[in-house]
N, C-alpha and C positions, 0 to 999 in steps of 0.2 A: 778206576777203582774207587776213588773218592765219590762219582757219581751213586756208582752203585750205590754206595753206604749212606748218601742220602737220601736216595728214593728208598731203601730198605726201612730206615729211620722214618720216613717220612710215612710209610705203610703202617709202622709198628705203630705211630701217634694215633693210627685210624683205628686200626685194631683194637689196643687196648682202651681208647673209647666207648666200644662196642662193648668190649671185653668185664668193664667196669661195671656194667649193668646187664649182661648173660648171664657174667658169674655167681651174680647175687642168687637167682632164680633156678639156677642150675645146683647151685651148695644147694637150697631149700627144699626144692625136689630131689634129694635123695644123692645126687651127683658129686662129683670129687673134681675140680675146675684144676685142668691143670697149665696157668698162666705159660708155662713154656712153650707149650705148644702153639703159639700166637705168632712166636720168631718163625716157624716152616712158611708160614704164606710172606710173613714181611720178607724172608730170604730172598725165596722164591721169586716177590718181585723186582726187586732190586736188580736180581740175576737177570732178569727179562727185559732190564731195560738196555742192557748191551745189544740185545737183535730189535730196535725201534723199527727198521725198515725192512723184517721178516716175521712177517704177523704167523706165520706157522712155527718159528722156534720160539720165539717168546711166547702164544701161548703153550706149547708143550711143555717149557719151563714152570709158567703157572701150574700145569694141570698137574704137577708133578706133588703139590702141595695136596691134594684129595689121599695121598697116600698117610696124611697124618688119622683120617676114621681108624686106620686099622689100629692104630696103637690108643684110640680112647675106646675099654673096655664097654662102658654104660650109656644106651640109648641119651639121657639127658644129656650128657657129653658129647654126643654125637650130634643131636641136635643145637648145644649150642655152638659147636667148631662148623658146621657147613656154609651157614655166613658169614664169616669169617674168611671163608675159600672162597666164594661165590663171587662175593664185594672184589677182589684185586683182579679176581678172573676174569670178571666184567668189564676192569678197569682195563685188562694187560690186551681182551679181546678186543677192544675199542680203539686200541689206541692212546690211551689218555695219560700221557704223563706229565706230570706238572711241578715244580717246585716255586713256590709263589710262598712271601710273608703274608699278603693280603686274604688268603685261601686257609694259610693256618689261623691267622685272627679271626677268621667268622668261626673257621670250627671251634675254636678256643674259648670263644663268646657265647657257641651254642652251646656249648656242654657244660661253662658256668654258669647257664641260666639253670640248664635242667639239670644235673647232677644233684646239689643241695637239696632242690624239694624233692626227686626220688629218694634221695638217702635217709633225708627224715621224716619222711609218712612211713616207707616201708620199713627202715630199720623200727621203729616204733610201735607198727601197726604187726609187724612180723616176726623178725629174727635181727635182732640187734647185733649179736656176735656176729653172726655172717658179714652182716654189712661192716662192721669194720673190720675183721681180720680177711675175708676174700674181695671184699669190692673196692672198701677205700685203699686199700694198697695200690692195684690197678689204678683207681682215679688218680691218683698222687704223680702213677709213672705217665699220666696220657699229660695231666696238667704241664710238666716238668718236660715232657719231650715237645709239648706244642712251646712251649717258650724257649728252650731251646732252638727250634726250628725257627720261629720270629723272630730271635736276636740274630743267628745266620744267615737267613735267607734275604735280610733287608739290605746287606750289601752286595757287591755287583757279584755275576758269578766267577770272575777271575779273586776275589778273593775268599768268598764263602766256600770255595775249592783250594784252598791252600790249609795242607794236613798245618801246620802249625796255628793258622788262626781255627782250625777246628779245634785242638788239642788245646790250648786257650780259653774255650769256650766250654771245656768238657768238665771243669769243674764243679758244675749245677747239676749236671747229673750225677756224680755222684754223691753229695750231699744229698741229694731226692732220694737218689736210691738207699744210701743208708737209711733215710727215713722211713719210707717206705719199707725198711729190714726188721726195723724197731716194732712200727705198728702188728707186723703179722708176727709179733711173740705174742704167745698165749697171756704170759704175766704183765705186758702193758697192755695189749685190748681190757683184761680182765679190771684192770685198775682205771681205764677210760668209760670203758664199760658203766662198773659201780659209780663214778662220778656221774656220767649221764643219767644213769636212772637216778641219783639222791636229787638231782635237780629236776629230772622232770617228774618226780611221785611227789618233791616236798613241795615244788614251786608251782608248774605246768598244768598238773592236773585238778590242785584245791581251786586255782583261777578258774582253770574251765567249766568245771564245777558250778561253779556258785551261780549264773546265769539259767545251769539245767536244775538249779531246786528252785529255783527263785521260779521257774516256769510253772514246775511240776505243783509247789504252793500255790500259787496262781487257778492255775487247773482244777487243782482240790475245793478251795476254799472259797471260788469266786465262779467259775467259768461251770463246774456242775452244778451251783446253786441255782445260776442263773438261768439254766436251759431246765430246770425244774422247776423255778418259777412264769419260765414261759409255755411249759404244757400244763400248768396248773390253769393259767389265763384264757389259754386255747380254749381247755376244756368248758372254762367256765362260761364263756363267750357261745360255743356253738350249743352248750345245751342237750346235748345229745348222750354224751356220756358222766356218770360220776369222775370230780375231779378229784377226791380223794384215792379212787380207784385207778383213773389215771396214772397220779401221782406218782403211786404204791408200784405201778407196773413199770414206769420209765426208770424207779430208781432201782430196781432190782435187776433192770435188762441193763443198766449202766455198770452195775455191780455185778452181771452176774459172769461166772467161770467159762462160759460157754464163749462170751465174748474176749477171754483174757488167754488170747493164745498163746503159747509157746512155740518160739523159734528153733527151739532145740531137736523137734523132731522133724523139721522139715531142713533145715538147714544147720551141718554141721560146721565149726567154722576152720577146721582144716580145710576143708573142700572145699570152703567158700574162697578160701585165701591161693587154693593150688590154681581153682580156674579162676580168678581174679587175676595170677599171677602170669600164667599161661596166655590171657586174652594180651596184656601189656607190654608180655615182651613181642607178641605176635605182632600188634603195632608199633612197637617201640624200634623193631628190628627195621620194619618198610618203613619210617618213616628218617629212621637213620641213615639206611642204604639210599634214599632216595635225596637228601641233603649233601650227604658224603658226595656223591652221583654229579649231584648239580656243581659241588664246588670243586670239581675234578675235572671239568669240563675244558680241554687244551686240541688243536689241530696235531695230528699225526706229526711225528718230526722225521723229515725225513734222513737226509744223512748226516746233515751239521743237527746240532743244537741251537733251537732258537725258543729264547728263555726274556718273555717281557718284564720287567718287572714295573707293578702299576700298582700306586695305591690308592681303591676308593674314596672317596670322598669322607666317605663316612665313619672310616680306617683314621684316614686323616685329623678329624674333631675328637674323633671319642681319645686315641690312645695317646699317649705322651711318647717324650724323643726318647725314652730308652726304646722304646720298639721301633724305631724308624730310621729309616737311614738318613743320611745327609742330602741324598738328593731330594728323598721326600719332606724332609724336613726345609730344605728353602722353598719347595714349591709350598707346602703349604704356608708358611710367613709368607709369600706373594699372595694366593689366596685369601688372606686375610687382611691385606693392602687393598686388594682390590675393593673387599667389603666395606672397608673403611673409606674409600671411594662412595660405594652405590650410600651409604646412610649420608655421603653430604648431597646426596642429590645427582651426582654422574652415574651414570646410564652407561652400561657397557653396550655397544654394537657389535651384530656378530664378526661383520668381519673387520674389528679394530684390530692392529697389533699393539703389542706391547710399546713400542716407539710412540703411538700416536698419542696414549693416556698418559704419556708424563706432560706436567704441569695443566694436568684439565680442572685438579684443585690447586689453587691459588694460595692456600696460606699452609698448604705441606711444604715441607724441606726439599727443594727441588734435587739437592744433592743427595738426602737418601734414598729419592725416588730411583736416582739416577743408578747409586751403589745396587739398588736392591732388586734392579730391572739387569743389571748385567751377570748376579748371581744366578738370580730363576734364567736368563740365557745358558749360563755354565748347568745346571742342575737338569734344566728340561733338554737341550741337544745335545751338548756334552756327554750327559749323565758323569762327572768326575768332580762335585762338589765333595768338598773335604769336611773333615766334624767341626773346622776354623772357620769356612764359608756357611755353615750351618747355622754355628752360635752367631756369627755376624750378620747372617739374614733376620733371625731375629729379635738379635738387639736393634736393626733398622725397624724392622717392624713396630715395634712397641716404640722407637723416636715417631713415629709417622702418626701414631696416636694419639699424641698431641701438635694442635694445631702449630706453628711459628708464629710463634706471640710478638717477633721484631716486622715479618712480613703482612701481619694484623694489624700491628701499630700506623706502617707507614701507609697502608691502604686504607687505612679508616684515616691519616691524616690528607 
């Protein structure tokens, strides 16, 4: 049961991702988003992962979720629920089940790269309200379940499966979710609202401003003189025509109505913005599914559960030890032992072990080489490094970072 309810969670995180940026475009177009309906495919797949080793009932379970079209009235709503079904059905047809921290921090990272700049060109450039009362609610709950799922899934799974360390952890949600309660009243959007626009009409837009007259003067007073003065030259040069008549012709075809089109009747800006908005979520959509896709990527399980847990390298630098578990957290203090090795000049070989690089620098602590090689033993084969073995790898770490000023002394004596 507990599985289920994290692979369910674990969908709903993907979803309402998606969810965060359909709905904008869908309220816009006419549509009525109704975030509930997001839980039938998360259920759905959750339910599917009890048959891993019967690809025929798990997906019949998925496909069970297509039944949510009949209850959205409005083509726009139907368009944007079918990826939504498509994405886990793909997942549940494949095979792919995964509960990985390392898999929720890229997602976590993608969607705080891009979320912000969609929310503020579009809300600004489009429909303001929408975007906060339908989209940033969604963003809030995808943020709020991807950290969730990070802080859980970093410990082994005999404990991130025990209902009381879940129930522990469940606090942050709902604090999100009240938040998230708050924003979609009409009377605080309204009030965040008016605050955003006094700042971006009083502040935002005089700035921006100033650049595009300072152009447009430019243009007027210097940039037309001058190409006036350079068919005057022309003319005068080749001789052939009056350059007063010239003159007289260049300035009036510069000036004149024929050339001063209006955009308005070619381009109205609803329908610039509907298929603008139509072309973005069309990529927005393939290029989500196709991320999502990639970092869902796991071997079929057959009857046991077999669940790695690994974190990139790159997981490892960027995020700090609230998101990390104990074991990743001494492997990377050894990691960073090790570096602290290569900048004095030792050279790792591939195939050195661990044994062999203690004392290959000279003026390290040989004893916290020693403490700090048995912890990364305990964390990398064990896996059962405790949050005590954690803090203790890297308070070694950061000893090892500075030299042994008494083993400096007697080698230089």
């Amino acid at each position: 049961m507990i599985t289920v309810f994290l692979y369910g969670l674990r969908m709903m995180a993907d979803l309402l991702t998606y969810g965060s940026f359909a709905s904008f475009f869908a309220a816009c177009l006419g549509g009525q988003p109704a975030p509930l309906l997001l839980l039938l495919p998360a259920v759905c797949y959750g339910i599917s992962a009890c048959f891993l080793s019967r690809p025929i009932l798990r997906t019949g379970c998925m496909v069970v979720a297509l039944l949510g079209v009949l209850l959205v009235p409005d083509w726009v709503d139907r368009a944007a629920y079918l990826p939504a079904v498509f994405y886990p059905l793909y997942l549940v047809w494949r095979g792919e089940y995964l509960l990985s921290a390392d898999r929720q921090a890229d997602v976590f990272l993608m969607f705080c790269k891009a979320y912000p700049v969609f929310a503020l060109l579009l809300g600004l450039a489009w429909n303001g309200r929408v975007m906060l009362e339908v989209s940033l609610p969604l963003a809030i709950w995808a943020v709020s379940l991807q950290i969730f799922l990070m802080r859980v899934l970093r410990q082994a799974p005999a404990v991130y499966r025990s209902p009381d360390y879940l129930l522990g952890n469940a606090g942050l949600l709902l604090g999100v979710g009240a938040l998230s309660f708050l924003l979609s009243r009409s009377a605080v959007m309204s009030a965040i609202q008016t605050a955003v626009g006094a700042v971006y009409f009083g502040l935002v837009v005089p700035v921006l401003t100033v650049p595009l007259s300072i152009a447009a003067w430019a243009a007027e007073h210097l940039l037309l003189p001058a190409i006036t003065a350079l068919l005057y030259w022309i003319a005068a040069r080749s001789g052939n025509q009056d350059p007063a008549a010239l003159g007289s012709a260049a300035d009036s075809a510069l000036h004149s109505s024929d050339l001063n089109l209006s955009g308005e009747s070619l381009l109205d800006g609803t329908w610039l913005l509907t298929v603008a908005g139509l072309v973005l979520l069309g990529i927005g959509c393939i290029l989500l599914f196709r991320r999502l896709v990639q970092k869902s990527k796991a071997p079929l399980v057959g009857a046991g559960e077999v669940e790695t847990q690994q974190v990139s390298r790159r997981t490892r630098r960027r995020w700090p030890s609230f998101f990390l578990s104990p074991n990743a957290r001494v492997r990377r203090a050894y990691s960073r032992y090790l570096e602290q090795q290569a900048r004095h000049g030792v050279a790792r070989r591939p195939s050195e072990t661990s044994l062999e690089r203690l004392g290959r620098t000279p003026f390290l602590r040989p004893d916290a080489e020693q403490q700090l090689r048995q912890l990364y033993l305990k964390a990398r084969y064990g896996e059962c490094a405790t949050l005590q073995d954690a803090s203790a790898a890297e308070r070694l770490e950061k000893m090892l970072e500075k030299p042994d000023e008494s083993d400096g002394e007697d080698s230089s004596v």
